[in-house]
Structures are given as structure tokens and as C-alpha cells.
Biopython code that builds the backbone (N, CA, C, O; Angstrom):
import numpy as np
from Bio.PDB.StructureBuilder import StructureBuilder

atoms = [
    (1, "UNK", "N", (0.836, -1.170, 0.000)),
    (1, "UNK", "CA", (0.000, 0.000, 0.000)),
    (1, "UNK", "C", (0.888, 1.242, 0.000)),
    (1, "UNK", "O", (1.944, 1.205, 0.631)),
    (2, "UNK", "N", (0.555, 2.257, -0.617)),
    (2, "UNK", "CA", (1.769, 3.470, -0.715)),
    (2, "UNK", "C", (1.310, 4.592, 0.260)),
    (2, "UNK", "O", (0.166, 4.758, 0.683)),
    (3, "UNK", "N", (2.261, 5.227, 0.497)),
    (3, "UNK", "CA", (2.026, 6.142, 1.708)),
    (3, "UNK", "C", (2.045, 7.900, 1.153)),
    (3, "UNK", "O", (2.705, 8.159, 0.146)),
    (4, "UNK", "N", (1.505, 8.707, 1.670)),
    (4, "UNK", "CA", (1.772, 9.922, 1.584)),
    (4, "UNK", "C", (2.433, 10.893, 2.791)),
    (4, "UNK", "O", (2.145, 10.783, 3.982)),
    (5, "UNK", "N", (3.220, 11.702, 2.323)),
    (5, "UNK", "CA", (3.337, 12.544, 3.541)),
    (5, "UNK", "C", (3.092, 14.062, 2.739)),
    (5, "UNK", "O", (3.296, 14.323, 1.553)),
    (6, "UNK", "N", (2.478, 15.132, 4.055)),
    (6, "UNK", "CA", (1.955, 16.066, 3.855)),
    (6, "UNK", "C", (2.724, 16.855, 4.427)),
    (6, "UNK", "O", (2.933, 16.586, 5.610)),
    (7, "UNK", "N", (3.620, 18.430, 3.698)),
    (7, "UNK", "CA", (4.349, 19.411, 4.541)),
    (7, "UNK", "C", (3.675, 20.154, 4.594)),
    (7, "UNK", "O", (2.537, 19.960, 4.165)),
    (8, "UNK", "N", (4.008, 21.252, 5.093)),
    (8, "UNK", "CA", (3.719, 22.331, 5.460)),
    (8, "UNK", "C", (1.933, 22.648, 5.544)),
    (8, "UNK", "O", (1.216, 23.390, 4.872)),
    (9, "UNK", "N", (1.607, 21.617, 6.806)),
    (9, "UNK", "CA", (0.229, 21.734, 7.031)),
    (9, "UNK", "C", (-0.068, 22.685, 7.630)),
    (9, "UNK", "O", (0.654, 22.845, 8.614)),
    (10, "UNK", "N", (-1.062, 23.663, 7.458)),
    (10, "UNK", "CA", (-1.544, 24.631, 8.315)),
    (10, "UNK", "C", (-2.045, 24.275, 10.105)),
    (10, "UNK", "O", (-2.942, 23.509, 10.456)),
    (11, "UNK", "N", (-1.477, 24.794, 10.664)),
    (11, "UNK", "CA", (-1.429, 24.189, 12.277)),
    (11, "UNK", "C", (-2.360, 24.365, 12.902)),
    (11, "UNK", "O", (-2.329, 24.049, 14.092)),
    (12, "UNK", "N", (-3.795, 25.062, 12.203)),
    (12, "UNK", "CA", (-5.031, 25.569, 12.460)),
    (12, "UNK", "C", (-5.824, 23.945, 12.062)),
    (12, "UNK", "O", (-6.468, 23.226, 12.826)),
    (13, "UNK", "N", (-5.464, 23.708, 10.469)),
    (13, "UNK", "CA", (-6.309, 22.460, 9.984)),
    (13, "UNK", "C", (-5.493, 21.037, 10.721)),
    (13, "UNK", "O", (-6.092, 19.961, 10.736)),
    (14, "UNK", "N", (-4.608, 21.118, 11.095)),
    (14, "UNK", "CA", (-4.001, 20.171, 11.620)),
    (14, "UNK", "C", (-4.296, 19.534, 13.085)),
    (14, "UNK", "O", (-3.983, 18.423, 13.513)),
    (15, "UNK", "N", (-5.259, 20.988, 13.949)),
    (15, "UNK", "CA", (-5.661, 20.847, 14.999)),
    (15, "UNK", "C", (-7.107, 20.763, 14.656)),
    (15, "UNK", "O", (-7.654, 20.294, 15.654)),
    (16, "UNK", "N", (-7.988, 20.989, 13.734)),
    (16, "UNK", "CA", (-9.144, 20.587, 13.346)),
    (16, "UNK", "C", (-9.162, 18.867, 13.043)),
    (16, "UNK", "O", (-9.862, 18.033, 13.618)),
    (17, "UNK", "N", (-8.436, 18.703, 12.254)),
    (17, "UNK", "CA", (-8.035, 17.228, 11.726)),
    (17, "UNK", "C", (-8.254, 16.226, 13.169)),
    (17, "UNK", "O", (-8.993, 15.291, 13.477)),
    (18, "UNK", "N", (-7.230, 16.959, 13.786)),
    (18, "UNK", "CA", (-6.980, 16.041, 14.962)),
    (18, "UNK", "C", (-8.287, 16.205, 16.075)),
    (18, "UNK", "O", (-8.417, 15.546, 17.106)),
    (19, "UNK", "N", (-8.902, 16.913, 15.738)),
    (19, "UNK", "CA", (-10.577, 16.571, 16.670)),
    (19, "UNK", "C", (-11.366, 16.072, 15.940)),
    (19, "UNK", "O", (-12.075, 15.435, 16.719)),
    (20, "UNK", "N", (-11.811, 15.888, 14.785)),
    (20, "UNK", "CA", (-12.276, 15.494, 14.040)),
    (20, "UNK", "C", (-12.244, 13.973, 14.046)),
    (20, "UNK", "O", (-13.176, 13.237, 14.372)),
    (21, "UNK", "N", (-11.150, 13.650, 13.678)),
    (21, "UNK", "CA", (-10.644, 12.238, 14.388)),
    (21, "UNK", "C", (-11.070, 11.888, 15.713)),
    (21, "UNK", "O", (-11.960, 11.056, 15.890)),
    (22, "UNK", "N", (-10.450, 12.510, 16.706)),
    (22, "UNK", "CA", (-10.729, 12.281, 18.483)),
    (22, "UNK", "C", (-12.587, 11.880, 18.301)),
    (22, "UNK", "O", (-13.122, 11.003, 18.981)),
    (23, "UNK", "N", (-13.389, 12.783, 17.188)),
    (23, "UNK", "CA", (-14.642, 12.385, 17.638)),
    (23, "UNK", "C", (-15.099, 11.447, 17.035)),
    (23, "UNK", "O", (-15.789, 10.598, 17.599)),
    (24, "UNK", "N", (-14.784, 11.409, 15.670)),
    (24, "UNK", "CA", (-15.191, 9.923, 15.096)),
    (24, "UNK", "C", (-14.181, 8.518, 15.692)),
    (24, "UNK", "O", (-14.151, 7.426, 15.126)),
    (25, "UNK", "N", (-13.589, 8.788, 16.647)),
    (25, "UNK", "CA", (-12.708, 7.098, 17.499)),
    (25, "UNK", "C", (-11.949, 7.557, 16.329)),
    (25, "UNK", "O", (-12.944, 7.296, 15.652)),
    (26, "UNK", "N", (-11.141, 7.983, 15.487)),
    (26, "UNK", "CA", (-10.375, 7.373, 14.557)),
    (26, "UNK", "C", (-8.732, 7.810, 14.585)),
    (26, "UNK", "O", (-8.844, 8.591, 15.530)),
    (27, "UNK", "N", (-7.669, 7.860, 14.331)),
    (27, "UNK", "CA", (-6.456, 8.026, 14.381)),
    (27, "UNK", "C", (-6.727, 9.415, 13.346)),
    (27, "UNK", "O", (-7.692, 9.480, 12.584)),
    (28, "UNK", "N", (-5.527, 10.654, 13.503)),
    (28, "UNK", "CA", (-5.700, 11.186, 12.245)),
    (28, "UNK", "C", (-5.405, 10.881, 10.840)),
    (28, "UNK", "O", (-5.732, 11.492, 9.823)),
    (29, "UNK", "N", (-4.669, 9.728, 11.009)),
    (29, "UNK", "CA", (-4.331, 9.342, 9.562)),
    (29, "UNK", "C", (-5.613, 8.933, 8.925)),
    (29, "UNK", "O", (-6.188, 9.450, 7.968)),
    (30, "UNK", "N", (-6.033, 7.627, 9.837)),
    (30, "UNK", "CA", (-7.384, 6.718, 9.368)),
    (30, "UNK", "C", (-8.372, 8.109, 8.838)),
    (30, "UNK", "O", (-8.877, 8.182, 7.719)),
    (31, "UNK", "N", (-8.507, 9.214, 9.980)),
    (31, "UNK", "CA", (-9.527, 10.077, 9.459)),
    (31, "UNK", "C", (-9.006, 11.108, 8.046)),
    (31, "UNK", "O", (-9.846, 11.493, 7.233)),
    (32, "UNK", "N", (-7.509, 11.474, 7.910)),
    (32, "UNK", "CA", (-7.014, 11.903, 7.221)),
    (32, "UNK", "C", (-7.793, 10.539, 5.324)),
    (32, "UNK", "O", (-8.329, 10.959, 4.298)),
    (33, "UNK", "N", (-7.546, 9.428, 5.609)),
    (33, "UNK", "CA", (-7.782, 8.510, 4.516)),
    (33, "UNK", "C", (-9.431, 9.101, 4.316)),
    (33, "UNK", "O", (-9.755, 10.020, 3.563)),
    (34, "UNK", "N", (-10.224, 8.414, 5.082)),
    (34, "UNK", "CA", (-12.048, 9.322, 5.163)),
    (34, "UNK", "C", (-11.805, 9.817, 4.533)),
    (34, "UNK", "O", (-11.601, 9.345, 3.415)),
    (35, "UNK", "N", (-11.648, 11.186, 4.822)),
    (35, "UNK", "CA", (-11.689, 12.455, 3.633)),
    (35, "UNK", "C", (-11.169, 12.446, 2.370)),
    (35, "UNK", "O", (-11.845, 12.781, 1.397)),
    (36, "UNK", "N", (-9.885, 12.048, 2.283)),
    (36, "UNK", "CA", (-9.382, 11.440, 0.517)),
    (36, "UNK", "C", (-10.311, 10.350, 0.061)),
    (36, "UNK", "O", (-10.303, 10.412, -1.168)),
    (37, "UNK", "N", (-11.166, 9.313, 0.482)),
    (37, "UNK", "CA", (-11.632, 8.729, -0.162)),
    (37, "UNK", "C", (-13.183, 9.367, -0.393)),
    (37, "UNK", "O", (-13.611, 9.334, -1.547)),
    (38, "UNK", "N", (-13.789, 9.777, 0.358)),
    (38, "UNK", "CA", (-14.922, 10.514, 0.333)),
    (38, "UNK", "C", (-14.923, 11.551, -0.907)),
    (38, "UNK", "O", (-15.791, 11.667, -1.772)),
    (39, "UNK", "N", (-13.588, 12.353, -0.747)),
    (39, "UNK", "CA", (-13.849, 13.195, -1.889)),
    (39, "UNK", "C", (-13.210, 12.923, -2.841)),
    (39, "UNK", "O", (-12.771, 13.924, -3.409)),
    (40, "UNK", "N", (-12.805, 11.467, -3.537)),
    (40, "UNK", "CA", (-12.289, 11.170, -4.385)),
    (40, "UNK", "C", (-13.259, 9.707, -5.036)),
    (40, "UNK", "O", (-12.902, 8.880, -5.876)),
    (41, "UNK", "N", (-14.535, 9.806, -4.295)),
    (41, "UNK", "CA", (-15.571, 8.899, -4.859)),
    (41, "UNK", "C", (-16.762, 9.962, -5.318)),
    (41, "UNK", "O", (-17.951, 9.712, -5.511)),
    (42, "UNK", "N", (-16.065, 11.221, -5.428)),
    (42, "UNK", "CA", (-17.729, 12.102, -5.663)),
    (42, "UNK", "C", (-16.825, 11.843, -7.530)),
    (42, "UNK", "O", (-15.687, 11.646, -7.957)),
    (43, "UNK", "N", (-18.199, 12.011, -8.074)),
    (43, "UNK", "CA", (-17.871, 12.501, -10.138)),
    (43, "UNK", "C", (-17.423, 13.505, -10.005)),
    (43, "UNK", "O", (-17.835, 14.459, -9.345)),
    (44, "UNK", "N", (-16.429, 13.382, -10.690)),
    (44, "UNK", "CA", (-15.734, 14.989, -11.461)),
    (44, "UNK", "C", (-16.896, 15.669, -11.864)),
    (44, "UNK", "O", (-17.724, 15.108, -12.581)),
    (45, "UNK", "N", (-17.102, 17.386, -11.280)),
    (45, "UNK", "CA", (-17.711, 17.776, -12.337)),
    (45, "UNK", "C", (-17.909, 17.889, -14.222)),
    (45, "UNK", "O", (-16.826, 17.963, -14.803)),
    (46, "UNK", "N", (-18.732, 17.900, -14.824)),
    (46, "UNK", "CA", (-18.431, 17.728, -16.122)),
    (46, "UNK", "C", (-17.815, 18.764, -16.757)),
    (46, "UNK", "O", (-18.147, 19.866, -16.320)),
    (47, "UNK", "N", (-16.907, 18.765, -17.781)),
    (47, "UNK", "CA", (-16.234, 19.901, -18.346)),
    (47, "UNK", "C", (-17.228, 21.076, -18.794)),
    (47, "UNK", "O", (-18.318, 20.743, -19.261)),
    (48, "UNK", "N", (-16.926, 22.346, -18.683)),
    (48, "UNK", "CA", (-18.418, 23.205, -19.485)),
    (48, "UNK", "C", (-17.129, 24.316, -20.206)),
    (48, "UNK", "O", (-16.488, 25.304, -19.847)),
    (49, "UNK", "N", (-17.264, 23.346, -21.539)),
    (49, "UNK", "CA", (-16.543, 24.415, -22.899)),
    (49, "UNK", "C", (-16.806, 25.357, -23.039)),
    (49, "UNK", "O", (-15.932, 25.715, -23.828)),
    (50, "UNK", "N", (-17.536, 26.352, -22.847)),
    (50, "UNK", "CA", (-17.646, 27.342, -22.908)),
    (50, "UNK", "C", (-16.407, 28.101, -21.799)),
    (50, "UNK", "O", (-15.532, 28.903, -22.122)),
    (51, "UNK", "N", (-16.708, 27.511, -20.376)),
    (51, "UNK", "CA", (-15.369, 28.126, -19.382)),
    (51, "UNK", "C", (-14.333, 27.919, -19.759)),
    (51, "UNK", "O", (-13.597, 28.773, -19.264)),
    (52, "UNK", "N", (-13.694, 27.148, -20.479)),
    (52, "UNK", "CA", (-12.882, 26.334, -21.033)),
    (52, "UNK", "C", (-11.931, 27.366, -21.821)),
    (52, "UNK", "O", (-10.836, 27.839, -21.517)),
    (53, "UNK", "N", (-12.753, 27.539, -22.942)),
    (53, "UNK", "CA", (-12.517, 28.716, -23.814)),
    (53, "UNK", "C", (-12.029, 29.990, -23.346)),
    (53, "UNK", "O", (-11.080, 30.728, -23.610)),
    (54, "UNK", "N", (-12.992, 29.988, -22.574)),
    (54, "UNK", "CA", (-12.928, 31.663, -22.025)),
    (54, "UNK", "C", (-11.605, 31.831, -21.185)),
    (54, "UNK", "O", (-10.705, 32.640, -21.409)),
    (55, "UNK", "N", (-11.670, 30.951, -20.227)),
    (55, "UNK", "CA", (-10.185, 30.717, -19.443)),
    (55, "UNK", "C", (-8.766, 30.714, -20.136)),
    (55, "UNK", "O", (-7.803, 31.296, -19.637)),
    (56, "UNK", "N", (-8.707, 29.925, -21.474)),
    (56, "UNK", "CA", (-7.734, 30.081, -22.136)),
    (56, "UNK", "C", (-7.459, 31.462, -23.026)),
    (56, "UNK", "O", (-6.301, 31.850, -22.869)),
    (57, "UNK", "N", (-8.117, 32.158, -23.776)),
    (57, "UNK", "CA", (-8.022, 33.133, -23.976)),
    (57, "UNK", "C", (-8.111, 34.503, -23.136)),
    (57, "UNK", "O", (-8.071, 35.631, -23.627)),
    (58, "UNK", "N", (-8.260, 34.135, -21.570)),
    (58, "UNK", "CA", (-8.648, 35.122, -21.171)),
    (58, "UNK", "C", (-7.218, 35.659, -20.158)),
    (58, "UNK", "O", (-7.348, 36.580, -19.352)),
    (59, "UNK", "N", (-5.849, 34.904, -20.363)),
    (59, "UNK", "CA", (-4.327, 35.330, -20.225)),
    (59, "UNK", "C", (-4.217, 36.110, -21.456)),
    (59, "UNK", "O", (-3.389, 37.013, -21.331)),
    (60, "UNK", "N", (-4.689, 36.071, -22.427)),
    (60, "UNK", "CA", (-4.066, 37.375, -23.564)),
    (60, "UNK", "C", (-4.962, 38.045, -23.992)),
    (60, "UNK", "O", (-5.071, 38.333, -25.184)),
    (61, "UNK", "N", (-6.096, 38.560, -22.698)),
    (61, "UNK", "CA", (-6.848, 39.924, -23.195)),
    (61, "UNK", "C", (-8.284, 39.578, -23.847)),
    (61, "UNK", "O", (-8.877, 40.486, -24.429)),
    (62, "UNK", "N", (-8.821, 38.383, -23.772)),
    (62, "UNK", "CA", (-9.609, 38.347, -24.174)),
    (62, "UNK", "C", (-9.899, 38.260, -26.170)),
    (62, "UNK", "O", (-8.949, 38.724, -26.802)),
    (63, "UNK", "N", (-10.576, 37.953, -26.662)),
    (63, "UNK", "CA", (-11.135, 37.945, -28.096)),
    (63, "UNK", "C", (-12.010, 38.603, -28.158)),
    (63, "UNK", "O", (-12.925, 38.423, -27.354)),
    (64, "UNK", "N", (-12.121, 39.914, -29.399)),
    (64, "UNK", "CA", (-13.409, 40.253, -29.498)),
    (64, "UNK", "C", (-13.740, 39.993, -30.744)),
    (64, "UNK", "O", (-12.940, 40.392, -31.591)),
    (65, "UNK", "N", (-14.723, 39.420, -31.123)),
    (65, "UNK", "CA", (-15.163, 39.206, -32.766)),
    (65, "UNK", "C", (-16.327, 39.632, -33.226)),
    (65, "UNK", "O", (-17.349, 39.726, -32.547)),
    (66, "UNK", "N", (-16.194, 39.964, -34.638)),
    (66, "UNK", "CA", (-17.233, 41.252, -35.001)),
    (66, "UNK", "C", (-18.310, 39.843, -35.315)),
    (66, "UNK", "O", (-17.810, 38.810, -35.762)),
    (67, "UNK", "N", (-19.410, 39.909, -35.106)),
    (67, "UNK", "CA", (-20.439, 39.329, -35.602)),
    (67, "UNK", "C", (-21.185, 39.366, -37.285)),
    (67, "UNK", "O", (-21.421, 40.278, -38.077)),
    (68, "UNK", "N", (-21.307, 38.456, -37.299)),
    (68, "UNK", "CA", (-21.216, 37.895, -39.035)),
    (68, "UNK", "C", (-22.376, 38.517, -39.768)),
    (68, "UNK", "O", (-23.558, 38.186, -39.670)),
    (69, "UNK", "N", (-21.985, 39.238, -40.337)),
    (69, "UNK", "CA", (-23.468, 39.982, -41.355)),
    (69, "UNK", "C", (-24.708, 38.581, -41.844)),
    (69, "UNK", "O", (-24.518, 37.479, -42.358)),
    (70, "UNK", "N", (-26.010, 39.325, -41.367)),
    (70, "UNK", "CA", (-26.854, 38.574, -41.622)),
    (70, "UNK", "C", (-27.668, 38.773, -43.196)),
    (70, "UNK", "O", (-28.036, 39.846, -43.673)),
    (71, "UNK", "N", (-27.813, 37.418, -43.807)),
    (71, "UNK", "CA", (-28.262, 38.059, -44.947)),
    (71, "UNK", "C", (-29.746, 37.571, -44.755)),
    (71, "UNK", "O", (-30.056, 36.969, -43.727)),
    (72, "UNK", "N", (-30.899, 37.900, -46.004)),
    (72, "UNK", "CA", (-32.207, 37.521, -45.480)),
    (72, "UNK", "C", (-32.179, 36.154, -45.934)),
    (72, "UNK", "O", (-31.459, 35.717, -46.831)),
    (73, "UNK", "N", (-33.154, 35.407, -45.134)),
    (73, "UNK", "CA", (-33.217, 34.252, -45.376)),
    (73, "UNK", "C", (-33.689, 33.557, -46.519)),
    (73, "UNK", "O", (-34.756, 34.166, -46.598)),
    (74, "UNK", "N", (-33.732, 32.695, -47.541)),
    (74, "UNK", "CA", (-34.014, 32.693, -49.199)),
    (74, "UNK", "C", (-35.429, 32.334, -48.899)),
    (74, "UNK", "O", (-35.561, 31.895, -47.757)),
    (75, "UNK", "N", (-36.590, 32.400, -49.642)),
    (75, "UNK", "CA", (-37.577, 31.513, -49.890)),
    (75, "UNK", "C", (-37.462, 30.438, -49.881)),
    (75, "UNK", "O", (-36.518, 29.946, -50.499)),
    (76, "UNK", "N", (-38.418, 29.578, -49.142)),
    (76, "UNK", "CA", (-38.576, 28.764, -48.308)),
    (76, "UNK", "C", (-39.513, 27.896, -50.482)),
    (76, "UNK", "O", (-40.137, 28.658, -51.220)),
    (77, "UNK", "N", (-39.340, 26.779, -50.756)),
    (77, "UNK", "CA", (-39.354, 26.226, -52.231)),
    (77, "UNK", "C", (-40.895, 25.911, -51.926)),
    (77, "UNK", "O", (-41.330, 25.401, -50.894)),
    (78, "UNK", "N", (-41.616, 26.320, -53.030)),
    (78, "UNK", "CA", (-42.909, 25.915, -53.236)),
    (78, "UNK", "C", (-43.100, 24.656, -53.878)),
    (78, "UNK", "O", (-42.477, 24.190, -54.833)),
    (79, "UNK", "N", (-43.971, 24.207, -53.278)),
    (79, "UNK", "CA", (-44.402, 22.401, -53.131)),
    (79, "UNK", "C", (-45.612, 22.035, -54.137)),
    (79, "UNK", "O", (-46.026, 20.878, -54.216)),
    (80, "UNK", "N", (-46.369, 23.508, -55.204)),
    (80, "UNK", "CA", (-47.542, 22.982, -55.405)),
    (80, "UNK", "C", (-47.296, 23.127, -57.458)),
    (80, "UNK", "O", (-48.186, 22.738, -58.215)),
]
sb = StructureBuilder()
sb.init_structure("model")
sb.init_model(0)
sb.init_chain("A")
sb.init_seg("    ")
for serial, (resi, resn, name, xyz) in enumerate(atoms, 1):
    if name == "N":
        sb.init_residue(resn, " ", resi, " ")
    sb.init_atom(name, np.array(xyz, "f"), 0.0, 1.0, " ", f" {name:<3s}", serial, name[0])
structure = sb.get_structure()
């Protein structure tokens, strides 16, 4: 089984951790595992391309694009 180690934990969450544990009976590691598996059994949210886009272009200023001239729409073909 492979192990992790964690630096520079905040000594605020580290003393949360460790009650958290104290109340569920659990060690902080065991309760430290809980939480990685808990939030590593929820679904990825789904990608939304649109943010996607926007995020990548939005380090060089953004895109602005002129919108495409509309022409009228042709007659619709008579059937009779």
C-alpha cells in the first residue's frame, strides 16, 4: 500500500483534523484517509466548454469578434 506525507500543514487544519478524528474514534491518519476517499468517490464535475474557452483566452486579453453579417433568409421552395 503506498504512503503519503503532507508538509507544510496549516497548524489551524491540523488541529481541526486532529478533533475530528478524536470524535469519530479514529487516528488522524485513518480520518485523514475518510476524507481522501470521500472526496475522491464524488464525479468529477463535467467539463463546461464554454469556461474552457474563455479561461484560455482570457491570459491574452480576451477575443473580441465582429459578428457575421446577416443576410435575409431565401424563400422557403414551393411544393404545389
Amino acid at each position: 500500500m503506498a504512503s503519503i506525507t503532507i508538509r507544510n500543514l496549516d497548524e489551524d487544519l491540523k488541529r481541526r483534523l486532529r478533533i475530528r478524528a478524536a470524535e469519530q474514534g479514529h487516528s488522524m491518519e485513518e480520518e485523514a484517509r475518510d476524507i481522501l476517499r470521500q472526496a475522491m468517490s464524488r464525479p468529477a464535475p463535467a467539463p463546461n466548454l464554454g469556461e474552457a474557452i474563455h479561461r484560455r483566452f482570457a491570459a491574452l486579453g480576451g477575443v473580441e469578434l465582429e459578428p457575421p453579417e446577416r443576410e435575409a433568409m431565401p424563400a422557403p421552395p414551393r411544393l404545389d
